[in-house]
C-alpha positions in Angstrom: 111.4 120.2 98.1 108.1 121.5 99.9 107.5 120.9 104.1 105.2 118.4 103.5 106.9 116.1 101.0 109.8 116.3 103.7 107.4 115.7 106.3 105.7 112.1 103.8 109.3 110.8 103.3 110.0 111.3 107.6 106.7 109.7 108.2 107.0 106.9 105.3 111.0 106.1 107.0 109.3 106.5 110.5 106.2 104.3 110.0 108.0 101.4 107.9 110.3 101.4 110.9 107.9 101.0 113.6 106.2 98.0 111.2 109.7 96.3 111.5 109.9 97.4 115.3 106.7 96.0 116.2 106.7 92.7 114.5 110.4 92.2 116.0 108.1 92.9 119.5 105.3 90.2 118.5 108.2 87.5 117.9 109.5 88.6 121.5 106.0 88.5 123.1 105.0 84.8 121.2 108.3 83.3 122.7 107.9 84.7 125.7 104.0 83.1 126.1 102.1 86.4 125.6 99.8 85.6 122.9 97.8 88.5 123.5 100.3 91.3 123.2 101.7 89.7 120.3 98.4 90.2 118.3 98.6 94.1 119.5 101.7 94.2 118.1 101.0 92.5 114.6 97.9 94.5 114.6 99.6 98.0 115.4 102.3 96.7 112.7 99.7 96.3 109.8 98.0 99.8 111.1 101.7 101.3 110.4 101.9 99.6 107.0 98.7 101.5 106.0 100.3 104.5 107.3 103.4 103.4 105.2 101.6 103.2 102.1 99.5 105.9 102.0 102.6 108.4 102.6 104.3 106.9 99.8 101.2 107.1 97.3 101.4 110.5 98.5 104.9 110.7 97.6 103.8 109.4 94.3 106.3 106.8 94.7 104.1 104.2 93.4 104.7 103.7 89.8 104.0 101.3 86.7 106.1 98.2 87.5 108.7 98.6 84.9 109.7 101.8 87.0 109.0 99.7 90.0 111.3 97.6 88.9 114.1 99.9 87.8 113.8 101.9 91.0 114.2 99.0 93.0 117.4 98.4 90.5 119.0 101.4 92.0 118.2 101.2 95.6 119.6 97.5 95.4 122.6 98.7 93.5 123.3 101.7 96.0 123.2 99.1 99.2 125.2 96.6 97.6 127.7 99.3 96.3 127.8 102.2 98.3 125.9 102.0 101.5 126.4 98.1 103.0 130.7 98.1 101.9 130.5 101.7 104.1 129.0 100.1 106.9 131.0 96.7 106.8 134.1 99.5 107.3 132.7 101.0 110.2 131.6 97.6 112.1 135.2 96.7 111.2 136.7 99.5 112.5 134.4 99.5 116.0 134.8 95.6 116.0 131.4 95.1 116.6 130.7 91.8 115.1 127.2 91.7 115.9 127.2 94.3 113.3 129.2 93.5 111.0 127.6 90.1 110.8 124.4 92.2 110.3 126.0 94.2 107.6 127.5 91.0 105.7 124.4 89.5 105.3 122.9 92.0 103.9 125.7 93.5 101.7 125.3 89.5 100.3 121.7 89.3 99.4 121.2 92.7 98.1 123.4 91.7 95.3 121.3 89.0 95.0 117.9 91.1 94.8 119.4 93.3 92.4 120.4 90.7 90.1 116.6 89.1 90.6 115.5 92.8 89.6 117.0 92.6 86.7 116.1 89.4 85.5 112.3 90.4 86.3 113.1 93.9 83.9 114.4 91.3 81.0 111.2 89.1 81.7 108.2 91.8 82.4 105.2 90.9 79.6 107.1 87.8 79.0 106.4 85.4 82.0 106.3 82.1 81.5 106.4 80.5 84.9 104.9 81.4 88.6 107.6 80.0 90.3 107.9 80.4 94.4 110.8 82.6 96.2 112.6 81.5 99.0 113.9 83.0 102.1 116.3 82.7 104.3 115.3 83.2 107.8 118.8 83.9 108.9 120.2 85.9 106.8 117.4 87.1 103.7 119.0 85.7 100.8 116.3 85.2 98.3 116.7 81.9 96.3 113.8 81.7 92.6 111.9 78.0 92.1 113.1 75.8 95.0 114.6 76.1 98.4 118.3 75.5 97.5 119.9 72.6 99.9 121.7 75.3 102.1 121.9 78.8 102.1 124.8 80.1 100.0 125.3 83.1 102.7 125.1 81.5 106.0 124.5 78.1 105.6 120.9 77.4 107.1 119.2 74.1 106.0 117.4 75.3 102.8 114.5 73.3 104.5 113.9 76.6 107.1 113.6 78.6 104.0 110.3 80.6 103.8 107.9 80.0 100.7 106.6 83.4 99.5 104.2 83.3 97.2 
């Protein structure tokens, strides 16, 4: 692997993290009545996400969607399998619940996006529907049509679910 392709995938990790970091901040900033930074932040955020993107085209990481698809397949499969159960162990073993509430969650609804991968694979060219996702502002998991009454990972109302569309 050349310098620079090392150097994309540091600064793709690196930028996609400061885009979490600094939306994280603008929540912070809103609740504590500082409207002002809080637009810096979404606004450095989005800047980051450009960033983002352009190292991954330059990664050529950006594929048809069928290999979209079945990439995301594997990264799902790898979390829920391999990398979540690992860390789930470790917040165990430190008893850091904080953590290991974290890590349950997730290890949860990355089953769930894999499964929702997959069903997208089987249905590519074939759509039928534009049905809504919903999302759990607790905990991610990711729900297809409707809001379900309660979340089946944590239990928050299914009306705090977010629409994506």
């Amino acid at each position: 692997m050349s310098k620079s392709t090392e150097d994309l995938q540091a600064g793709f990790a690196g930028e996609s993290q400061a885009n979490r970091r600094y939306l994280a901040f603008a929540k912070r900033a809103e609740e504590e009545g500082h409207p002002q930074a809080a637009k810096l932040f979404r606004a450095a955020a989005h800047a980051e996400t450009v960033h983002a993107l352009n190292h991954l085209k330059a990664l050529g990481e950006i594929k048809s969607t069928s290999e979209n698809l079945e990439a995301a397949v594997r990264a799902e499969n790898y979390e829920a399998v391999t990398m979540y159960p690992g860390f789930v162990r470790d917040a165990e073993a430190d008893g850091n619940r904080q953590a290991l509430r974290s890590f349950q969650y997730a290890l949860a609804v990355e089953k769930v996006h894999e499964s929702l991968y997959r069903k997208a694979i089987e249905t590519l060219g074939k759509e039928t529907s534009n049905e809504d996702y919903y999302v759990c502002p607790i905990c991610g998991y990711t729900h297809y049509g409707s809001a379900p009454a309660q979340c089946p990972v944590c239990a928050t109302p299914g009306a705090k679910f977010e629409r994506i569309s």
